[in-house]
PDB file with SEQRES, HELIX, SHEET and CRYST1 records, atoms N, CA, C and O in Angstrom:
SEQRES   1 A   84  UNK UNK UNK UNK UNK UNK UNK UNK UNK UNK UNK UNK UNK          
SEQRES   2 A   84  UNK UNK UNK UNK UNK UNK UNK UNK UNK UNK UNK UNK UNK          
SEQRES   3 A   84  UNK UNK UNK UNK UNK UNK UNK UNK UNK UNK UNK UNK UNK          
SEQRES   4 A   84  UNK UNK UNK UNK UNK UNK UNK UNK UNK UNK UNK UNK UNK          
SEQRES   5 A   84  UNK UNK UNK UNK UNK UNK UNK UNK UNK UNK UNK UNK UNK          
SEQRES   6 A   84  UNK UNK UNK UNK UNK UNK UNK UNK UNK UNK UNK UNK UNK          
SEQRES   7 A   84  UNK UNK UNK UNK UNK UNK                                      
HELIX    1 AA1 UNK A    3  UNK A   10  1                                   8    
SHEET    1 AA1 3 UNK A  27  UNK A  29  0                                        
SHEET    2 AA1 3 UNK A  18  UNK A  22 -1                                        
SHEET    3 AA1 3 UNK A  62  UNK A  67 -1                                        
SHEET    1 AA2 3 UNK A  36  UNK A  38  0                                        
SHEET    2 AA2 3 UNK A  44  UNK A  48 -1                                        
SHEET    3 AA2 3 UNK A  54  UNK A  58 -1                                        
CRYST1    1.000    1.000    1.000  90.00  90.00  90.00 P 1           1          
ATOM      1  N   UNK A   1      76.103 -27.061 -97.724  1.00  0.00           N  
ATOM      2  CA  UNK A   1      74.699 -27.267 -97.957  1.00  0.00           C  
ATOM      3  C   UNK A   1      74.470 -28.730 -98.281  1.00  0.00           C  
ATOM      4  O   UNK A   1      75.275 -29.462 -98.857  1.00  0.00           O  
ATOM      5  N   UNK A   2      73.122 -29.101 -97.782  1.00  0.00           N  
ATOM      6  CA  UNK A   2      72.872 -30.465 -98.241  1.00  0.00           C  
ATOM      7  C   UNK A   2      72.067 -30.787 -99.064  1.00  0.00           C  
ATOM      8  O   UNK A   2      71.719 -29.737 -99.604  1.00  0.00           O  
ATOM      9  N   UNK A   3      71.311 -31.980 -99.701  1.00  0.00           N  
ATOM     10  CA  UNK A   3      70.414 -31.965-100.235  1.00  0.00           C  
ATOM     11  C   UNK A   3      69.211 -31.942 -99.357  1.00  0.00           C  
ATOM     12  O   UNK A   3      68.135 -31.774 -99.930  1.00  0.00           O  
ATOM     13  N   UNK A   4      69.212 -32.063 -98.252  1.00  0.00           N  
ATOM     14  CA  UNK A   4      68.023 -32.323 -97.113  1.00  0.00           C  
ATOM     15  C   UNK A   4      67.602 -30.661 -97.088  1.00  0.00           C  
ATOM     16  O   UNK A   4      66.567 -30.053 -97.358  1.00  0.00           O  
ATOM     17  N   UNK A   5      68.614 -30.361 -96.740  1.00  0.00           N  
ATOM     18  CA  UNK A   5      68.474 -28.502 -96.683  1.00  0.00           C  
ATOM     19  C   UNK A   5      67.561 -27.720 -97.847  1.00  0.00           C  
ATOM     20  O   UNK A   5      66.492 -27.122 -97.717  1.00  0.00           O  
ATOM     21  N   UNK A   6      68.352 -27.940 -98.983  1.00  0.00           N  
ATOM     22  CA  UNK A   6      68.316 -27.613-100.297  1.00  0.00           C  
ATOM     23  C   UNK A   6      66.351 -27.815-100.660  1.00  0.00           C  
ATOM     24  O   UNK A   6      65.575 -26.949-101.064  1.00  0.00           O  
ATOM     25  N   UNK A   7      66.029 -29.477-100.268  1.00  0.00           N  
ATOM     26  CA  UNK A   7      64.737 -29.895-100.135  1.00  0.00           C  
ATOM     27  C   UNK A   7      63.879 -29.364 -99.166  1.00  0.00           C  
ATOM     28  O   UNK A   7      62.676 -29.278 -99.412  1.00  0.00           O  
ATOM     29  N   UNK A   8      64.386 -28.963 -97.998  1.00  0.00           N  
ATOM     30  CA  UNK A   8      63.507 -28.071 -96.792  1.00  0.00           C  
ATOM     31  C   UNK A   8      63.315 -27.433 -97.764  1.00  0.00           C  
ATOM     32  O   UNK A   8      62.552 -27.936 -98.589  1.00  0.00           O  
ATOM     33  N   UNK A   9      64.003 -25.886 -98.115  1.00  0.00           N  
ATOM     34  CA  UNK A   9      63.809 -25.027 -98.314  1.00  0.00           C  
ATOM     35  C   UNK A   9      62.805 -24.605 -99.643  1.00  0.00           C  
ATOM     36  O   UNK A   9      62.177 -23.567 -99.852  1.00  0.00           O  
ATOM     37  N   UNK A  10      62.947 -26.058-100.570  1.00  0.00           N  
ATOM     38  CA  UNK A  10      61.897 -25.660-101.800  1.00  0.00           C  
ATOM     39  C   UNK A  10      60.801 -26.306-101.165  1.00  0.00           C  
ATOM     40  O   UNK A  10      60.020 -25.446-100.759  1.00  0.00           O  
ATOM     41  N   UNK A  11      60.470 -27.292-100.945  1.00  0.00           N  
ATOM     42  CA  UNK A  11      59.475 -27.473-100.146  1.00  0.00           C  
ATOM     43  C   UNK A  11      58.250 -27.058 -99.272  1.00  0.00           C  
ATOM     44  O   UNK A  11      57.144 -27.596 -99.303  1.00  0.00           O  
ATOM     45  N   UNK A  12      58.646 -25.974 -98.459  1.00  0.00           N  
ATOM     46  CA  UNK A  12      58.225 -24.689 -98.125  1.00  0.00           C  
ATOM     47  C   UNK A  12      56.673 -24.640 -98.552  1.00  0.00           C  
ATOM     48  O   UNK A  12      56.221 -24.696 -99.696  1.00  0.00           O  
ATOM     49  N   UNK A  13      56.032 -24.531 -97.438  1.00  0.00           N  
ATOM     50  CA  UNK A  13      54.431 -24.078 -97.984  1.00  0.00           C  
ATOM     51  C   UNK A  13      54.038 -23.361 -97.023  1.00  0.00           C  
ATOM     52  O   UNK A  13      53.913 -23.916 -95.932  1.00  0.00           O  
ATOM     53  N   UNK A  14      53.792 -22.213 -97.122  1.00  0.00           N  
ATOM     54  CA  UNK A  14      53.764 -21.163 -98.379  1.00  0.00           C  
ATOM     55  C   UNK A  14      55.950 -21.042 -98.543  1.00  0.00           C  
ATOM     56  O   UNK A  14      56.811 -20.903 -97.674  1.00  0.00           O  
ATOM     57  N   UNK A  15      56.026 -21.162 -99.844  1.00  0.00           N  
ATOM     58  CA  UNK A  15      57.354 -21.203-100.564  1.00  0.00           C  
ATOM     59  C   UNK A  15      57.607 -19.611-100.091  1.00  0.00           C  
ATOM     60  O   UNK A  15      56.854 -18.707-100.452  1.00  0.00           O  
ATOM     61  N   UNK A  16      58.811 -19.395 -99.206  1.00  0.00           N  
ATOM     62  CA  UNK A  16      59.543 -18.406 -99.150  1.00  0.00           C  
ATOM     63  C   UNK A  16      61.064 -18.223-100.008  1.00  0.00           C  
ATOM     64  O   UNK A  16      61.963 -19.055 -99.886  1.00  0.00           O  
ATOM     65  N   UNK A  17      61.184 -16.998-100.886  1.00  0.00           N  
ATOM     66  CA  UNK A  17      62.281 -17.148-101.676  1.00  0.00           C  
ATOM     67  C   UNK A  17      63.776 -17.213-100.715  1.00  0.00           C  
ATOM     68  O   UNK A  17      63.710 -16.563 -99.672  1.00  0.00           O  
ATOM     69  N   UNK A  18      64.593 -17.660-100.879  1.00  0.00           N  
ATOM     70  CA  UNK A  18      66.176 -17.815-100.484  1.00  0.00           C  
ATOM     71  C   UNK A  18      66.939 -17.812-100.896  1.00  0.00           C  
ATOM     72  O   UNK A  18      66.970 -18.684-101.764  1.00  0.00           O  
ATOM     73  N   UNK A  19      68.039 -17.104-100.805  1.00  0.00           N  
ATOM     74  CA  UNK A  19      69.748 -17.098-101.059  1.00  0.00           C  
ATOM     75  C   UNK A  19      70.334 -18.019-101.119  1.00  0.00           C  
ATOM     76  O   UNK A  19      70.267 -18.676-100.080  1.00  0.00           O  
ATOM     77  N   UNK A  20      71.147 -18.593-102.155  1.00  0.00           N  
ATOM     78  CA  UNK A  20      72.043 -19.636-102.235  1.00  0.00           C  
ATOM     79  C   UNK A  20      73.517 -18.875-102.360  1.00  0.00           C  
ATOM     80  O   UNK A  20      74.164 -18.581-103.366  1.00  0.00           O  
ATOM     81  N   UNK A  21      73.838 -18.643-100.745  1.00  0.00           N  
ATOM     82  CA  UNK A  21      75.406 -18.123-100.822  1.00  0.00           C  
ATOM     83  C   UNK A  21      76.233 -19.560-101.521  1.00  0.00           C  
ATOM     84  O   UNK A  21      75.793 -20.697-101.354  1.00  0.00           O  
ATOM     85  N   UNK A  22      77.410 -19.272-102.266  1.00  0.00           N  
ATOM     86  CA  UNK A  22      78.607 -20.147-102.406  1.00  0.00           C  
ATOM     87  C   UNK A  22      79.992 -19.329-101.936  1.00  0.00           C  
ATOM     88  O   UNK A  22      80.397 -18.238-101.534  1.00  0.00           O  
ATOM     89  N   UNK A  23      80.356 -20.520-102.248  1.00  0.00           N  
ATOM     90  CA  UNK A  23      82.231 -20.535-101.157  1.00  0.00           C  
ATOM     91  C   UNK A  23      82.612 -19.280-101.388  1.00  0.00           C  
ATOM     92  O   UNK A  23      83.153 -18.551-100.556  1.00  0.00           O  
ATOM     93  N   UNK A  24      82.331 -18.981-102.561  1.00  0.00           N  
ATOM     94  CA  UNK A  24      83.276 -17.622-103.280  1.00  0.00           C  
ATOM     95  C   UNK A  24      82.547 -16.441-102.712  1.00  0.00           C  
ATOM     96  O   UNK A  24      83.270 -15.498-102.391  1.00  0.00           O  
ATOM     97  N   UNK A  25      81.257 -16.308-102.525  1.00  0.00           N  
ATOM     98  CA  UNK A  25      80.759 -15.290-102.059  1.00  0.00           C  
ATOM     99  C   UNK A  25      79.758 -15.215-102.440  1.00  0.00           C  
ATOM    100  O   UNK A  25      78.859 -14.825-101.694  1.00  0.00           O  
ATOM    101  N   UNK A  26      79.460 -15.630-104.034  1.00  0.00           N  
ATOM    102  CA  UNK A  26      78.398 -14.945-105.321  1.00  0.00           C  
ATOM    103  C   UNK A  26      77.528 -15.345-104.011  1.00  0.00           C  
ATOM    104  O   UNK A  26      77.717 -15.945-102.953  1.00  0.00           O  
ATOM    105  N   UNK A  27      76.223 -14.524-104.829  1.00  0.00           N  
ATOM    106  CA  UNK A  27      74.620 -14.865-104.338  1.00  0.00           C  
ATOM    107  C   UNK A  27      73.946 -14.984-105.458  1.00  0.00           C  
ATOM    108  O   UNK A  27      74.029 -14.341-106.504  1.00  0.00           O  
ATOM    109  N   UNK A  28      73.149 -16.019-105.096  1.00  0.00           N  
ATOM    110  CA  UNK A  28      71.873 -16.178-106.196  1.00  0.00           C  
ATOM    111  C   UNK A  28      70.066 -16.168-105.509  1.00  0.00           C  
ATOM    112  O   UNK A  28      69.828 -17.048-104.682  1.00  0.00           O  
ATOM    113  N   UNK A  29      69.211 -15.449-105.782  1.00  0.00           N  
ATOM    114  CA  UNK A  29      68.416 -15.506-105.498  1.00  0.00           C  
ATOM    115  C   UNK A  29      67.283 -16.796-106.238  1.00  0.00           C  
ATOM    116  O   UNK A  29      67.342 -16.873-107.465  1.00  0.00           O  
ATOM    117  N   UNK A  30      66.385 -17.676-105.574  1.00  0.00           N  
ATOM    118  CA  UNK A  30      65.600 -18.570-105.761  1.00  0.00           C  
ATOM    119  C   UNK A  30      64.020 -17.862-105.777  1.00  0.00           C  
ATOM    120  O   UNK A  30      63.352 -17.645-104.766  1.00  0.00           O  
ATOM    121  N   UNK A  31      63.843 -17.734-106.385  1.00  0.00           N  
ATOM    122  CA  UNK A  31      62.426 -16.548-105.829  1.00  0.00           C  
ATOM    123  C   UNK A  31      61.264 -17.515-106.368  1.00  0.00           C  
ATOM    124  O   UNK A  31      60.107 -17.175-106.121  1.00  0.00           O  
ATOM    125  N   UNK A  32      61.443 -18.454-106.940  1.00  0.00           N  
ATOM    126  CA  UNK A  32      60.027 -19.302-107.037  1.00  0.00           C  
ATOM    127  C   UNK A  32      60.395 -20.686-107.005  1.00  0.00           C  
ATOM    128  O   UNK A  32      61.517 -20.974-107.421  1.00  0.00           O  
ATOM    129  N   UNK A  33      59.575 -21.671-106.545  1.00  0.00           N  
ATOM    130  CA  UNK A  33      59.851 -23.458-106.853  1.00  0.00           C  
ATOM    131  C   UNK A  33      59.810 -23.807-107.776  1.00  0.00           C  
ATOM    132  O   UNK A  33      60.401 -24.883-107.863  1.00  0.00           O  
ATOM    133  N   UNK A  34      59.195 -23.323-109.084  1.00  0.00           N  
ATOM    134  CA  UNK A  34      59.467 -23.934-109.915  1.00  0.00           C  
ATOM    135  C   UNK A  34      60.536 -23.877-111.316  1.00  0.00           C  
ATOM    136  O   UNK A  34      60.557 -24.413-112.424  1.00  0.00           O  
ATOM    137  N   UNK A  35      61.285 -23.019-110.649  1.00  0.00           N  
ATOM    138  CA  UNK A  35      62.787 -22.494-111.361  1.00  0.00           C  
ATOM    139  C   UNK A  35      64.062 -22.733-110.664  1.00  0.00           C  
ATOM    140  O   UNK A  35      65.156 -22.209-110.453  1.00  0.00           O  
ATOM    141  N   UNK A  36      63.371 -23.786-110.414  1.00  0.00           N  
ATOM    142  CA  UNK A  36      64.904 -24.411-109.607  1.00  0.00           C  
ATOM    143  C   UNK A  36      64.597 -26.089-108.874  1.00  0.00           C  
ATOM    144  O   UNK A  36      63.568 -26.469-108.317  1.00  0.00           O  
ATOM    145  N   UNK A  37      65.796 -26.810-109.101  1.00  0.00           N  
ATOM    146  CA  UNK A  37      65.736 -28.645-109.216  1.00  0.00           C  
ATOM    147  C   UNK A  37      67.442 -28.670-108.838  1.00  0.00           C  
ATOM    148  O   UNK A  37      68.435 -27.943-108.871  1.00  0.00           O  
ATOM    149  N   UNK A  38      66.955 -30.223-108.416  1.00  0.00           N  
ATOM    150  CA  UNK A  38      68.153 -30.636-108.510  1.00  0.00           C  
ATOM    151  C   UNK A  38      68.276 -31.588-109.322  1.00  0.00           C  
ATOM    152  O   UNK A  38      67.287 -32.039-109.900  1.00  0.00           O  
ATOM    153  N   UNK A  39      69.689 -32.145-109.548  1.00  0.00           N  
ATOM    154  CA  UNK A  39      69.858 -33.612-110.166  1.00  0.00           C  
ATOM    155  C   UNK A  39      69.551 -34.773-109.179  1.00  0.00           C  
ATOM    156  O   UNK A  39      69.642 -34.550-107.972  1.00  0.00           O  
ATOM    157  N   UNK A  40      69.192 -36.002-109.633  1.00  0.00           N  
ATOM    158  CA  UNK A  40      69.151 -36.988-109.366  1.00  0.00           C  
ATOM    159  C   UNK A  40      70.096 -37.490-108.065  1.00  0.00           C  
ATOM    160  O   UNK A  40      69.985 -38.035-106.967  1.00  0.00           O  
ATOM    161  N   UNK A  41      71.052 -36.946-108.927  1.00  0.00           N  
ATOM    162  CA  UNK A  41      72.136 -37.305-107.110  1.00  0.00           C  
ATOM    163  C   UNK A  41      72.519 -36.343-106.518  1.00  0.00           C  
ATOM    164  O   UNK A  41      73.554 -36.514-105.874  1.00  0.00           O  
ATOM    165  N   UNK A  42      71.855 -34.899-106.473  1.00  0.00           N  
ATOM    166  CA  UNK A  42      72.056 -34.115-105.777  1.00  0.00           C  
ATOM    167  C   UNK A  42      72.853 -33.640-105.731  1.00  0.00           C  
ATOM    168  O   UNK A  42      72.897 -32.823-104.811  1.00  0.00           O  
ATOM    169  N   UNK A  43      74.451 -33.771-106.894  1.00  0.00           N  
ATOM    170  CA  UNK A  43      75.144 -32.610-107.116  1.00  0.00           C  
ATOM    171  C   UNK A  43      74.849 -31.209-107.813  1.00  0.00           C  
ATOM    172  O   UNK A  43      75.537 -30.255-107.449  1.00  0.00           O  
ATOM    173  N   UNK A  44      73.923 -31.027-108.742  1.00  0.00           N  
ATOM    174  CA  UNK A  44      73.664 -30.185-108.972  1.00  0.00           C  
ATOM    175  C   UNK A  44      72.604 -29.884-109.027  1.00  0.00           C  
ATOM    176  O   UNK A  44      71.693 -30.656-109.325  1.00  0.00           O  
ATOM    177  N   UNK A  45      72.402 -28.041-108.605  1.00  0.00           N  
ATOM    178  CA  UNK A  45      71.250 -27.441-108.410  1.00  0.00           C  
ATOM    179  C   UNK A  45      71.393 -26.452-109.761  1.00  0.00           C  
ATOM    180  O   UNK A  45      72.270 -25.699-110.184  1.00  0.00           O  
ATOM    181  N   UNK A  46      70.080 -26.854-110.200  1.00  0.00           N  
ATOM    182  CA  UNK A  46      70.002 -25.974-111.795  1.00  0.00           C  
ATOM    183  C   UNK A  46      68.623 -24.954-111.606  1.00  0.00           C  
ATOM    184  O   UNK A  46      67.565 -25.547-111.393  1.00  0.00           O  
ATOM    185  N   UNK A  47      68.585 -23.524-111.671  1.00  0.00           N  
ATOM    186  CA  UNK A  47      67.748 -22.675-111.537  1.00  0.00           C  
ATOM    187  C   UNK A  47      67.587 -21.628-112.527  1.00  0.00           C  
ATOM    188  O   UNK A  47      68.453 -21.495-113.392  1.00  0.00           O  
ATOM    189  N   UNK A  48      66.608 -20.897-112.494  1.00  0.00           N  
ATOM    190  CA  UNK A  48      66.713 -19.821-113.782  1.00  0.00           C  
ATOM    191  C   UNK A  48      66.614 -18.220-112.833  1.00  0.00           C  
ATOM    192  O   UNK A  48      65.763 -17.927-111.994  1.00  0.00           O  
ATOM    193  N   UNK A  49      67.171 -17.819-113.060  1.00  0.00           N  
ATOM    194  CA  UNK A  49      67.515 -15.916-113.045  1.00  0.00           C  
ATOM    195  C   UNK A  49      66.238 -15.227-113.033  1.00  0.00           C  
ATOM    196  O   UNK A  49      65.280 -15.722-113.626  1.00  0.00           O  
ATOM    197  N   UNK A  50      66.134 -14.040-112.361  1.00  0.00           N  
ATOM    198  CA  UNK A  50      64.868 -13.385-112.827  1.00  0.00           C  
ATOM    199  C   UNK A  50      65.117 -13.123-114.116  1.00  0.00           C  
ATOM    200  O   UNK A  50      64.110 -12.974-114.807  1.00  0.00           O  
ATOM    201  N   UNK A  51      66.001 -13.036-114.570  1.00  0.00           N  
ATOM    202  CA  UNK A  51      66.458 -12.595-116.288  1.00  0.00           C  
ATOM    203  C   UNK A  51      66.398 -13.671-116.957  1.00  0.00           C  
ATOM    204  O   UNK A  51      66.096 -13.398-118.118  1.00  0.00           O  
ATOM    205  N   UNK A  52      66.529 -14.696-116.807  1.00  0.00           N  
ATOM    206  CA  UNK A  52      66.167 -15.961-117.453  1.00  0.00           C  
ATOM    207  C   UNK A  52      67.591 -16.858-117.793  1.00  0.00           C  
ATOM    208  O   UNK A  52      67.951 -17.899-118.342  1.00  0.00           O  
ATOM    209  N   UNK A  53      67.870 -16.244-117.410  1.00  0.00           N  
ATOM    210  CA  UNK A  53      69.515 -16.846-117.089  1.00  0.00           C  
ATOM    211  C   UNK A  53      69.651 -18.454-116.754  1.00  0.00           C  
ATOM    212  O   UNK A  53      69.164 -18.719-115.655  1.00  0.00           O  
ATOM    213  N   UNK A  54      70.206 -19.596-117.457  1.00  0.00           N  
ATOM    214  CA  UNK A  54      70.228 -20.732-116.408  1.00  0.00           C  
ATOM    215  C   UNK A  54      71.263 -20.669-115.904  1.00  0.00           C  
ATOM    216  O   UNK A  54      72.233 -20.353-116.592  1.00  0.00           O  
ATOM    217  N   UNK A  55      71.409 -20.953-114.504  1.00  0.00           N  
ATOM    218  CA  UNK A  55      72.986 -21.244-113.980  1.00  0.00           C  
ATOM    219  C   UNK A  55      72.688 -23.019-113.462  1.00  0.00           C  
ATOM    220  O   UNK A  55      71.798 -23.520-112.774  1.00  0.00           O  
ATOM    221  N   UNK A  56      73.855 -23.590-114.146  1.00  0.00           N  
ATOM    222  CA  UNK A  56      73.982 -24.787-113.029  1.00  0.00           C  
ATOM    223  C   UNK A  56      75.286 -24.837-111.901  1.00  0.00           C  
ATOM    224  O   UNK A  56      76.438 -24.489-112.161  1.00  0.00           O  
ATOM    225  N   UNK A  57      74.969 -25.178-111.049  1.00  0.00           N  
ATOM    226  CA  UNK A  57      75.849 -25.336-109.589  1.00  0.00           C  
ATOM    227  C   UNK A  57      76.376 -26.376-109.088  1.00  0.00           C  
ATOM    228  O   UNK A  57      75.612 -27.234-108.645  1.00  0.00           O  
ATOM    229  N   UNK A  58      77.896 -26.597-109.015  1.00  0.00           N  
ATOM    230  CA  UNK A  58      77.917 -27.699-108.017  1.00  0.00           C  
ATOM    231  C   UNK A  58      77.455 -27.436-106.969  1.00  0.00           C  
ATOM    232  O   UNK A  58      77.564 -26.241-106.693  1.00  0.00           O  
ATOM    233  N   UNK A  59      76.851 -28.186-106.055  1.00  0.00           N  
ATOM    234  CA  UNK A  59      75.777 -28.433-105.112  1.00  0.00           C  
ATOM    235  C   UNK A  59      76.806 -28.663-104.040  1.00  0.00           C  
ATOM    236  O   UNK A  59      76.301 -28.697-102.918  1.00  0.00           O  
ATOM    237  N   UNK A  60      78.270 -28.851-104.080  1.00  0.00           N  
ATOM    238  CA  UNK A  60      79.039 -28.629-103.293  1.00  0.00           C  
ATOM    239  C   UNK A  60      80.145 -27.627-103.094  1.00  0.00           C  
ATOM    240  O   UNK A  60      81.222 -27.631-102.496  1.00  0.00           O  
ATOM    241  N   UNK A  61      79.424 -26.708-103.873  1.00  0.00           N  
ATOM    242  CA  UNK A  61      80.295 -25.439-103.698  1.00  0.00           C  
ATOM    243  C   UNK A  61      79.229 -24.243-103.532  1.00  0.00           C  
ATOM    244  O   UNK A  61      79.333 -23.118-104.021  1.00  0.00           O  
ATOM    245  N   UNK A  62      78.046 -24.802-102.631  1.00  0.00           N  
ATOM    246  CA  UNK A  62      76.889 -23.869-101.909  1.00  0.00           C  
ATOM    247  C   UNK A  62      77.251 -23.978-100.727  1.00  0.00           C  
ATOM    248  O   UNK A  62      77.509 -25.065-100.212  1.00  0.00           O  
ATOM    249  N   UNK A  63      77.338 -22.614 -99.998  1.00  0.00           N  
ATOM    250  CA  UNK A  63      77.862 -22.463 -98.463  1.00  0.00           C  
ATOM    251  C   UNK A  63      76.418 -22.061 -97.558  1.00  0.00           C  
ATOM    252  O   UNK A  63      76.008 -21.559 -96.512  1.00  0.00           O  
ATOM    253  N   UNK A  64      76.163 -22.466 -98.370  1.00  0.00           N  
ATOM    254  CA  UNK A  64      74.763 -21.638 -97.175  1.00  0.00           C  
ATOM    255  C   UNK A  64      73.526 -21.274 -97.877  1.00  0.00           C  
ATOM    256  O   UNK A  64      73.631 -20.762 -98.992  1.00  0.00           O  
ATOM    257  N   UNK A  65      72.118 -21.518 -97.255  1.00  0.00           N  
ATOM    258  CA  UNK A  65      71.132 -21.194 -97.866  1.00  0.00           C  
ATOM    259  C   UNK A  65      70.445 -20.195 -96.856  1.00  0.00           C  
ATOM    260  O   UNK A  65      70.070 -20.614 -95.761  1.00  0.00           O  
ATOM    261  N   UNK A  66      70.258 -18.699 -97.268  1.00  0.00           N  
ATOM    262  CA  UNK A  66      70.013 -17.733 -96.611  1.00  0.00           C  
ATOM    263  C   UNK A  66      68.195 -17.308 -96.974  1.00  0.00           C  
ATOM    264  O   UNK A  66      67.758 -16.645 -97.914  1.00  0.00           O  
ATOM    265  N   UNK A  67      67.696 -17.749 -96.226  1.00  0.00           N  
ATOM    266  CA  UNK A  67      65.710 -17.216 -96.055  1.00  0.00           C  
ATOM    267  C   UNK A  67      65.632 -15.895 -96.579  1.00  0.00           C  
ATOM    268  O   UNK A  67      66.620 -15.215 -96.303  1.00  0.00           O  
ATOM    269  N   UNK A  68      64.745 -15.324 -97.257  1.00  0.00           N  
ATOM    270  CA  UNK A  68      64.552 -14.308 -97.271  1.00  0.00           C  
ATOM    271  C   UNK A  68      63.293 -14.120 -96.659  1.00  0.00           C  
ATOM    272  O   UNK A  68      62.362 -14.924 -96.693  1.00  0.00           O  
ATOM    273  N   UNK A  69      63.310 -12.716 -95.943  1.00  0.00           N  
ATOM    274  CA  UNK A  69      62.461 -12.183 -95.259  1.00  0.00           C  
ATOM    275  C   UNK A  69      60.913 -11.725 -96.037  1.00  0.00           C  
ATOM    276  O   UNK A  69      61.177 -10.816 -96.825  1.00  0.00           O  
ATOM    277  N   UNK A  70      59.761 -11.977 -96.063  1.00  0.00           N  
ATOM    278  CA  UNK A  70      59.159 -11.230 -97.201  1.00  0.00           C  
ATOM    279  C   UNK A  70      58.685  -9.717 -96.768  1.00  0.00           C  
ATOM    280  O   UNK A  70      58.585  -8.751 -97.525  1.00  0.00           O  
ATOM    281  N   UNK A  71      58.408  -9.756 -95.296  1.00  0.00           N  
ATOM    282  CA  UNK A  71      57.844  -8.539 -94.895  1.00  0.00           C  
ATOM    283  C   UNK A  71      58.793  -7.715 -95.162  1.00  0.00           C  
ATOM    284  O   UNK A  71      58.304  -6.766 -95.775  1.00  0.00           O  
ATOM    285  N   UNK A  72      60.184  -7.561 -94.979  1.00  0.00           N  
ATOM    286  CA  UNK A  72      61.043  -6.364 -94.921  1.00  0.00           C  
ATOM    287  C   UNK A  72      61.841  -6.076 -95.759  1.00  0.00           C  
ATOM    288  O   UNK A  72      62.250  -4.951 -96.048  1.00  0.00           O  
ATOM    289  N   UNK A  73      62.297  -7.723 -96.498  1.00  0.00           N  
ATOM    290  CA  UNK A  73      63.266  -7.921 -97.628  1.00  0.00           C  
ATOM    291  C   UNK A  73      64.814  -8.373 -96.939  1.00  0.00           C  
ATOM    292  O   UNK A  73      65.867  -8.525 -97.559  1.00  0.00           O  
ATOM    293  N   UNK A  74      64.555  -8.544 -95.323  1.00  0.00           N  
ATOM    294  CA  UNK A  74      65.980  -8.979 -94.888  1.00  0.00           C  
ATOM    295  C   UNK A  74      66.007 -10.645 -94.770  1.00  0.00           C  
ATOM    296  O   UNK A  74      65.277 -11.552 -95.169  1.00  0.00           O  
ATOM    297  N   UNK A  75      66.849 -10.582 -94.249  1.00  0.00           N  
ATOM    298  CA  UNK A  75      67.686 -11.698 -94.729  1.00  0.00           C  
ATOM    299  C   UNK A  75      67.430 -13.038 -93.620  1.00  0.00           C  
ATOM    300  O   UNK A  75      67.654 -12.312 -92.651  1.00  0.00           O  
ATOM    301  N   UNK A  76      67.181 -14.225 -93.053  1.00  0.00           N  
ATOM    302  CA  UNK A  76      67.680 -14.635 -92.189  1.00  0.00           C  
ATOM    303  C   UNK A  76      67.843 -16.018 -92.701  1.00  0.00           C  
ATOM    304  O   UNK A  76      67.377 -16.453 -93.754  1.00  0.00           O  
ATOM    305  N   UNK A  77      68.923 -16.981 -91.387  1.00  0.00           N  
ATOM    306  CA  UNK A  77      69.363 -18.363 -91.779  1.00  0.00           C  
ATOM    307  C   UNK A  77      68.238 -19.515 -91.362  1.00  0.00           C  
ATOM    308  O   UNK A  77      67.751 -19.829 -90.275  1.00  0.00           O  
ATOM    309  N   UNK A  78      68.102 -19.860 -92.324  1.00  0.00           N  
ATOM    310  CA  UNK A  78      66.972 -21.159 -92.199  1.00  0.00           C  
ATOM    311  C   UNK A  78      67.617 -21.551 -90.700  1.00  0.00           C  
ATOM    312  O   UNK A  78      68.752 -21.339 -90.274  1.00  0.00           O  
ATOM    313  N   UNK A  79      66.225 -22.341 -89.926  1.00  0.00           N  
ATOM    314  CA  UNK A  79      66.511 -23.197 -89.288  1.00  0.00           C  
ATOM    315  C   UNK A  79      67.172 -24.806 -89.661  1.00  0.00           C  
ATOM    316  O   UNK A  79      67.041 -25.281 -90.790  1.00  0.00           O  
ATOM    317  N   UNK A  80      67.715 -25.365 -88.816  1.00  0.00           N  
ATOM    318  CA  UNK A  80      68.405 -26.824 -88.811  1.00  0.00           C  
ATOM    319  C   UNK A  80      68.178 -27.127 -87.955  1.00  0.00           C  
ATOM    320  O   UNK A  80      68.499 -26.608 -86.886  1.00  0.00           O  
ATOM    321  N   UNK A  81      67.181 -28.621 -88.229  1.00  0.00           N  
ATOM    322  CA  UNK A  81      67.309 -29.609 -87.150  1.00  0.00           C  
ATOM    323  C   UNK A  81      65.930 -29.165 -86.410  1.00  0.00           C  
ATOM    324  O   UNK A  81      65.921 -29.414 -85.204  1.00  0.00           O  
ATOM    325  N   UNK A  82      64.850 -28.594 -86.898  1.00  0.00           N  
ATOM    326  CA  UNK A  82      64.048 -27.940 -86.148  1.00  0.00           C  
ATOM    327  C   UNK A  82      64.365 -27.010 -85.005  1.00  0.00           C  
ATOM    328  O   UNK A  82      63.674 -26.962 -83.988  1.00  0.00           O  
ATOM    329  N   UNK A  83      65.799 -26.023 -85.279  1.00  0.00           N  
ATOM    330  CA  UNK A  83      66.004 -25.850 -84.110  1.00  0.00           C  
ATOM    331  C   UNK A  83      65.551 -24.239 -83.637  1.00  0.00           C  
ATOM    332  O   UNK A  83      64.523 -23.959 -84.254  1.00  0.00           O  
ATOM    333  N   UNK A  84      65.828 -23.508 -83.066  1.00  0.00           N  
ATOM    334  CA  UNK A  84      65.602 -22.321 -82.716  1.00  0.00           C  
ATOM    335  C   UNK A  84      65.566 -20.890 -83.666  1.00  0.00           C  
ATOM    336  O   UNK A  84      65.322 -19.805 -83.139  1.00  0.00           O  
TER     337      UNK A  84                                                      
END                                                                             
């Protein structure tokens, strides 16, 4: 994951929530913009839990940022690069 990515995806208007898979597997859900930042240099992404949980992340041990669907609740992979 990048920070360009990371910035698509909060960015978002209208803000769709997304999956932050990491290496290991975990998932974390992002379900609003304003519970979730990064640092300054973009190693870490710091967000809060629907439970209120903070987790901070190395920002290089995120494998993937997965869209969530709102109509159905499934899943799909952001586009890159404007692409298909």
């Amino acid at each position: 994951m990048t920070l360009v990515e990371f910035s698509r995806e909060m960015g978002r208007r209208p803000f769709q929530p997304f999956t932050l898979v990491l290496v290991d597997g975990q998932r974390f859900t992002i379900d609003h913009p304003e519970f979730a930042a990064t640092d300054r240099r973009g190693r870490v992404v710091t967000f809060y839990g629907s439970d209120n949980t903070r987790h901070e992340i190395d920002s290089r041990l995120i494998f993937e940022l997965v869209a969530i669907d709102q109509v159905d609740g499934a899943s799909r992979a952001p586009t890159t690069n404007g692409g298909e």
